[in-house]
N, C-alpha and C positions, 0 to 999 in steps of 0.2 A: 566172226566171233559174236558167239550170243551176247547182246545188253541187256533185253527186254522180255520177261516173260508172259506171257499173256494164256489167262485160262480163259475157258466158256463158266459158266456157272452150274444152272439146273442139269441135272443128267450128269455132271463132274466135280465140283465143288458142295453140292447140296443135290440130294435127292429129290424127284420131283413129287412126292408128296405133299408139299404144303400146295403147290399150285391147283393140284388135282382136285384137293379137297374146297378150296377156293371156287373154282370154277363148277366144281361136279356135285357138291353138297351146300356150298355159302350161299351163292347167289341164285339157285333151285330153293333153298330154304328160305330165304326170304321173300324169295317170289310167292310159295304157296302162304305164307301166312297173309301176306299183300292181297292175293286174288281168295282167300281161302279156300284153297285145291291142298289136296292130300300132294304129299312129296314127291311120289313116282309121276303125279301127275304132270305137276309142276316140272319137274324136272326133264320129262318128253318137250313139255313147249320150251324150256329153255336151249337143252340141246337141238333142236328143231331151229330155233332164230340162230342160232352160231354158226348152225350149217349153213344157213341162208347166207351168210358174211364173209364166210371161209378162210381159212388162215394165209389168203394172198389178198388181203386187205389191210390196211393198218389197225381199223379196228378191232378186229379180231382176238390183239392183246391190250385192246385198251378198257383196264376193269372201271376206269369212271365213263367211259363212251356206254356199255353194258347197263350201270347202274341207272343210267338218264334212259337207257332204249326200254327198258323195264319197268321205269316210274318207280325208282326205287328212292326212300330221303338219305340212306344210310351213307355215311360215309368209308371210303375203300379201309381206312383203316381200321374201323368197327369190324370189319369182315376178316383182318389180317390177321388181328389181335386176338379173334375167337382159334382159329386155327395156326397161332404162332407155337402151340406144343409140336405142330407136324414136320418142322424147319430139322432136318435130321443133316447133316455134313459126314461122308464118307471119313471112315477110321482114319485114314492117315493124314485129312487136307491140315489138320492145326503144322504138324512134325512137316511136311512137308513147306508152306508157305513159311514158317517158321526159320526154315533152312535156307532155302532159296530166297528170303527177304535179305540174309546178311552179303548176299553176290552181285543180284539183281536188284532191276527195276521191274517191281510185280502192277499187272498191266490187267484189267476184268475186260472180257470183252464177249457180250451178250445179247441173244436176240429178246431176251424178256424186259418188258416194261421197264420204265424207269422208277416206278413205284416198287416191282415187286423186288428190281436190283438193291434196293437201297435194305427193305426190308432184310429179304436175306440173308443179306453180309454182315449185317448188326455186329456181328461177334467177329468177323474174320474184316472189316470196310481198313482198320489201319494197316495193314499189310501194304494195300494198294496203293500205290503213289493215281491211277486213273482208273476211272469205269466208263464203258463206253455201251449204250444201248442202242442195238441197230435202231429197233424201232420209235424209241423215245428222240433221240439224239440227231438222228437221220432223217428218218420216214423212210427204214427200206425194212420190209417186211423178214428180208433173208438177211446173212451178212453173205450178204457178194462182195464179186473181185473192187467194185466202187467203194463198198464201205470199208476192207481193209486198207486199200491205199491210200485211203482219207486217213485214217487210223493212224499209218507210216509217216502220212505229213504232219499230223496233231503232235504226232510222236517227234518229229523231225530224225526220225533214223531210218532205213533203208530196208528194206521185207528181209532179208536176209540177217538182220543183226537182232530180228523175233523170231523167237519159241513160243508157238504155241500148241496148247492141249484141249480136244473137246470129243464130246462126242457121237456127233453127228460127221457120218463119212462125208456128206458133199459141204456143209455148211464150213467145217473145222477143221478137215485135213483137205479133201480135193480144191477147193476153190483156195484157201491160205495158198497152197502150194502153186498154183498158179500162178501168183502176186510174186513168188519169192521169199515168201514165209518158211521157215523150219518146222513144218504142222504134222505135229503127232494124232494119231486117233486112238481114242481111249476107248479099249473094248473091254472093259469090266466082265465079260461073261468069258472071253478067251477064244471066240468064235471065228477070230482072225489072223491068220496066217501071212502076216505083209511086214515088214521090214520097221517099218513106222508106225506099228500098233504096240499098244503099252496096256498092259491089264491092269495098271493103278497109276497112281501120281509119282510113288515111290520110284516103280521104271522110268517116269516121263523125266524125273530129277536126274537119275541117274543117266539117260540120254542126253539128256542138259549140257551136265557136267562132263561128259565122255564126249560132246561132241557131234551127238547124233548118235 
């Protein structure tokens, strides 16, 4: 029996626009006013040093490790606040959390920053009784089979008494299911033909509630 519900966020709950523009415009623009380089410029050396770090590092999502590797004074939230218009939430997550708040226990569980989680959720953070960021929380770069079963003892419930919804096929359904997880994959484009893929949150409730 499901208790606990547990989403991913970026890419499910919130589109990854805000991050994009953070990482691909925020800290490129402040770079070139810093060095005074034109912005395509700036923006090659920036994406250039990310590559060098690569996203199986922890720092890779860490925007104040960035700003220091940079020489930047700003603070991460200077940079959040210029593109907090970009923070978009998929049509249905309010009716959705909204519904599945008054059954369950709603559970955030995310590989983004603990800065950018917090950010985020602004408008949706009381739904969640927890939020868990791999890589703030942990130091694991992925959510692997370790960081959900850490999750299940935070949680003190069993892989099997969580639902969850994300969507990245290894990160949010193959490896949760692994553990014992009830893991949905949220294929928003409908590209997938598997039994436990759900083209919104609407189905994933609906799966909830039915049971699987």
């Amino acid at each position: 029996m499901v208790k606990i519900v547990s989403f991913d966020l970026e890419g499910t709950l919130v589109t990854q626009d805000f991050s994009e523009f953070v990482w691909l415009e925020g800290i490129p623009k402040l770079y070139a006013k810093k060095e005074r380089l034109n912005f395509q410029h700036a923006k090659k050396i920036v994406l250039e040093e990310y590559e060098k770090v690569g996203e199986n590092r922890i720092e890779w999502y860490d925007i104040k490790y960035w700003l220091n590797h940079f020489g930047l004074k700003n603070n991460y939230m200077e940079v959040f606040r210029e593109y907090a218009d970009k923070i978009s939430y998929y049509p249905e997550v309010f009716e959705v959390l909204e519904s599945l708040s008054k059954n369950y226990v709603l559970v955030l569980i995310s590989n983004s920053a603990r800065e950018f989680l917090e950010f985020l959720t602004e408008k949706i953070k009381s739904y969640f009784r927890y939020s868990f960021s791999a890589t703030s929380d942990f130091k694991f770069v992925k959510k692997n089979e370790k960081f959900y079963r850490k999750v299940c003892e935070i949680l003190n419930v069993k892989p099997e008494n969580i639902a969850h919804v994300g969507d990245r096929w290894e990160d949010d359904f193959k490896i949760p299911r692994k553990v014992g997880i009830q893991a949905f994959y949220l294929d928003r484009l409908g590209k997938t033909n598997h039994k436990f893929a759900v083209k919104n949150l609407k189905e994933f409730e609906a799966k909830v509630r039915g049971g699987g």
